[in-house]
C-alpha positions as CSV (number, residue, x, y, z in Angstrom):
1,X,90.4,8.9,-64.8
2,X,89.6,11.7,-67.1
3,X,86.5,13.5,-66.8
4,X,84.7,15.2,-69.8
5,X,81.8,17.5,-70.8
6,X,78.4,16.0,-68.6
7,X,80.1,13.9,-66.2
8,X,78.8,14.2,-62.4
9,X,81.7,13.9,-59.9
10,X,79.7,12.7,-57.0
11,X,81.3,14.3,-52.9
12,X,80.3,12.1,-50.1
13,X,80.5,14.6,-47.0
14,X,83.7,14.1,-44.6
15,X,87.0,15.9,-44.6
16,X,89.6,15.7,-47.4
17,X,93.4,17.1,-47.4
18,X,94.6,18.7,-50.4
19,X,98.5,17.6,-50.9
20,X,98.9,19.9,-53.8
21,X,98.0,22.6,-56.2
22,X,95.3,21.6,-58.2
23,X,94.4,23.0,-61.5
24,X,91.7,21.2,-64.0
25,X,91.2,24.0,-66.3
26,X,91.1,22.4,-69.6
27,X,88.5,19.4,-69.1
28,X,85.7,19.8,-71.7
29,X,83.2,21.3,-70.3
30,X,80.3,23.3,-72.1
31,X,77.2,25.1,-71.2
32,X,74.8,22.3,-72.5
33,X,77.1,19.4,-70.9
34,X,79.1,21.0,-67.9
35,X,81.2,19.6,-65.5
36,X,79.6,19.4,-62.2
37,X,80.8,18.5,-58.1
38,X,78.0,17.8,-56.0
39,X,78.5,17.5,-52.5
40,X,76.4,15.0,-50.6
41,X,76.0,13.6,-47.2
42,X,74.3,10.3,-46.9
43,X,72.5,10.0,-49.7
44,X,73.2,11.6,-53.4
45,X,69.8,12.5,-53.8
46,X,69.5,15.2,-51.0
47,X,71.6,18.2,-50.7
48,X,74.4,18.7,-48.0
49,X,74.0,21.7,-46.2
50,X,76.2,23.6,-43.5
51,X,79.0,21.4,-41.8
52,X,77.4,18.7,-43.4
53,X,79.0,19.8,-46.8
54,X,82.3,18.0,-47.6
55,X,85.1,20.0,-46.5
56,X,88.5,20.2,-48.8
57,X,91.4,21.4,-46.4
58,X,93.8,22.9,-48.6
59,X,96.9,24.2,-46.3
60,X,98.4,26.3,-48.7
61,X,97.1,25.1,-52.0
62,X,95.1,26.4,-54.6
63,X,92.0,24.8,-56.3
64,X,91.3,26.1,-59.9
65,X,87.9,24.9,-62.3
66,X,88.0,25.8,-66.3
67,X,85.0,26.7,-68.3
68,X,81.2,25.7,-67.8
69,X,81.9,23.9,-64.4
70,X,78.7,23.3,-61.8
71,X,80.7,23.2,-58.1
72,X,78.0,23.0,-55.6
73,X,77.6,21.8,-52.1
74,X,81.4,21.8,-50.7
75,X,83.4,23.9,-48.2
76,X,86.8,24.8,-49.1
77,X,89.4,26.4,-47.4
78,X,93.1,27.2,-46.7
79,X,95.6,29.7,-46.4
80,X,96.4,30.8,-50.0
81,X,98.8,32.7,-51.3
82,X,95.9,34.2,-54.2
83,X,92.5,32.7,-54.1
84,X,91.5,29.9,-52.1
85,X,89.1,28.8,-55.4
86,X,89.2,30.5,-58.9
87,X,87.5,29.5,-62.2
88,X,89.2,33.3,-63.5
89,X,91.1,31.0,-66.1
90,X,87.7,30.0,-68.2
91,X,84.3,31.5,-68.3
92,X,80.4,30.9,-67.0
93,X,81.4,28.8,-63.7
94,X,78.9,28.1,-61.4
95,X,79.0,28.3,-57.6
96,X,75.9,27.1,-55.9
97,X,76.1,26.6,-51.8
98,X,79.9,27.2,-51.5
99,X,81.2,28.0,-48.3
100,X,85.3,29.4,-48.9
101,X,87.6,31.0,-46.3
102,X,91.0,31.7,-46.9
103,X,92.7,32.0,-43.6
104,X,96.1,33.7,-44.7
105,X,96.4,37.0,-43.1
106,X,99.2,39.0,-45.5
107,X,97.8,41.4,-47.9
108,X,95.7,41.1,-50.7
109,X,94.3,37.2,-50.1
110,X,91.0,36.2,-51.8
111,X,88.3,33.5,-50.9
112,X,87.2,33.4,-54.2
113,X,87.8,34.7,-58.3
114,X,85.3,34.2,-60.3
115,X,85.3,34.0,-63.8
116,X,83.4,36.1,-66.7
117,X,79.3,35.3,-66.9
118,X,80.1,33.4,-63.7
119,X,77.0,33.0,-61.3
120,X,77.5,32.5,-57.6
121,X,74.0,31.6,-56.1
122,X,73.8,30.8,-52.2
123,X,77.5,30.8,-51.1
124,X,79.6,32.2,-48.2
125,X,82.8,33.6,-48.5
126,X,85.4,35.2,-45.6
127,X,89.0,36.4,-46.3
128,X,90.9,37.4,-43.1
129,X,93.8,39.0,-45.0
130,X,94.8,42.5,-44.5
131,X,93.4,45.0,-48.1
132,X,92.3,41.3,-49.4
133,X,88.3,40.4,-50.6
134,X,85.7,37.3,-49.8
135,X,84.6,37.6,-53.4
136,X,86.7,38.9,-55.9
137,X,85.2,39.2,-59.8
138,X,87.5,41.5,-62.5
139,X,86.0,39.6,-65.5
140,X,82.6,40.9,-67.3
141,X,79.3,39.5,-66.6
142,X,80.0,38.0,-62.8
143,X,76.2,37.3,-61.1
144,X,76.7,37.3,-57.3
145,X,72.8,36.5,-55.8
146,X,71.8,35.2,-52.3
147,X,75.3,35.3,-50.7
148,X,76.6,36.1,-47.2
149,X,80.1,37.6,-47.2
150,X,81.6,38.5,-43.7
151,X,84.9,38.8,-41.7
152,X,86.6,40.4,-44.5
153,X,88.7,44.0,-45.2
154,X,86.4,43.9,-48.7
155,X,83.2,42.0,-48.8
156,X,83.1,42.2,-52.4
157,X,85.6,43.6,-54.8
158,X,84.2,44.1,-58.6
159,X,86.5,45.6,-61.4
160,X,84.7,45.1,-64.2
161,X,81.4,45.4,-66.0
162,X,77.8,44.1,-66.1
163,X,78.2,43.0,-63.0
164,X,74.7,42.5,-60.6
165,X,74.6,41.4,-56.9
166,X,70.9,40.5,-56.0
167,X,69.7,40.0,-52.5
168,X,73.3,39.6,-50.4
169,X,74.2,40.3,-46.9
170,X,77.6,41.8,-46.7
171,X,78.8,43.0,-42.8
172,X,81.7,43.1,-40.6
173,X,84.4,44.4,-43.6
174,X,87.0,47.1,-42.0
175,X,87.5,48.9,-45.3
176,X,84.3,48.5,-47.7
177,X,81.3,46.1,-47.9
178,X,81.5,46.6,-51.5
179,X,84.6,47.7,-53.1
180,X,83.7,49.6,-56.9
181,X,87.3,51.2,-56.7
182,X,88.4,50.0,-60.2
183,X,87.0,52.7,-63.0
184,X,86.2,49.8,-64.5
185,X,83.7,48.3,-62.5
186,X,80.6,49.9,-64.7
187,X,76.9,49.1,-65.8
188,X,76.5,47.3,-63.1
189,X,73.5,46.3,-60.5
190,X,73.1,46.2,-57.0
191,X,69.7,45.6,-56.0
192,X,68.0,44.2,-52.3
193,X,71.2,44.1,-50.6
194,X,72.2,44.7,-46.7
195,X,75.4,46.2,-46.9
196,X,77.7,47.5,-43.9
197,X,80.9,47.7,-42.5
198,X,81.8,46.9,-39.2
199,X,79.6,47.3,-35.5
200,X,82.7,49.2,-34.3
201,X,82.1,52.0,-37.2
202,X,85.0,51.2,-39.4
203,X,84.7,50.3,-43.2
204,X,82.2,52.0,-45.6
205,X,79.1,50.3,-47.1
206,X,79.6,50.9,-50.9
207,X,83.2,52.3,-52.2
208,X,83.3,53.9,-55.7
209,X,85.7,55.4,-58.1
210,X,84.9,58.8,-59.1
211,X,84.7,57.7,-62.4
212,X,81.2,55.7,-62.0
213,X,77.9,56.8,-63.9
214,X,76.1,53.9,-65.5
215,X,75.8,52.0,-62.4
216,X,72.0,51.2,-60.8
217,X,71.2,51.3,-57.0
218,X,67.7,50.2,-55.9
219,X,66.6,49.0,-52.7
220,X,69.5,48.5,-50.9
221,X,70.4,49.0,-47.0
């Protein structure tokens, strides 16, 4: 069945297998009639919450969204060879109480990429690779807000611009809590946040590229 712009994709909570790389980047979805997953547990009318979310076990397969898709309520997670999710392929995704973990511990594995103007409200990311990132944005616009990242060489790695994280909790990341690294990564906000690196001293709180100087602090631990 194909699915277009303002369909509802209901998720009943349980556990689901992945078999294969999955990629639905091209379904018409638009800002006034996205695409939206909701997860659910008994009922469709009440949110799922913690383990109660449906959980997509993806061994070692991807999950990619397009444009304008609403993916909220689910757990995904796997050991990916990239990203465990991505919408980097189209533009203003939204992730609303997404819990993803990619297990795969060679370098430079990601929980998530998100996409430009994406928003990512309420969600919890881990990535135990070695120089990888729980949330990964290098598109323009990306909203992080209300996340937990954790367990991860870089919380948060950002390379690009008007970028904002509002009111996140980043800790136990060996090498940064935030990476800014990427010159790129410019006019950008971080405000309210608890940021740190690891209880054994290891990882820094912030890391920037020398090159920063439109970028706003405020508030943050």
């Amino acid at each position: 069945e194909v699915v277009i712009g303002g369909n509802i994709i209901y998720w009943k909570n349980g556990s689901y297998t992945l078999g294969e790389l999955v990629a639905v980047v091209s379904a018409s979805s638009t800002t006034t009639n996205p695409i939206k997953i909701i997860g659910y547990d008994t009922l469709r009318s009440t949110n799922a919450l913690g383990a109660n979310r449906p959980t997509i076990a993806q061994g070692t397969n991807s999950l990619s969204f397009g444009s304008n898709w609403v993916i909220r309520n689910m757990i995904f997670s796997g050991a990916i060879a990239g990203s465990t999710i991505t919408s980097a392929s189209g533009t203003s995704a939204r992730w609303i109480n997404v819990k993803a973990t990619n297990t795969a511990t060679s370098t430079t594995r990601l929980a998530i990429t998100v996409s430009a103007d994406s928003v990512t409200l309420w969600c919890e990311f881990t990535s135990l690779s070695a120089s990888g990132a729980g949330y990964n944005s290098s598109t323009s616009g990306s909203k992080l807000l209300g996340c937990y990242i954790h367990d991860s060489d870089n919380g948060a790695f950002v390379g690009s611009t008007r970028y904002s994280m509002f009111g996140c909790l980043v800790e136990a990341c060996d090498t940064a809590g935030v990476s800014l690294s990427s010159g790129s990564a410019t006019e950008g906000w971080l405000v309210n946040n608890t940021i740190y690196g690891t209880e054994a001293k290891r990882g820094t709180g912030i890391l920037m590229a020398a090159s920063h100087s439109t970028d706003t602090f405020v508030n943050n631990i």
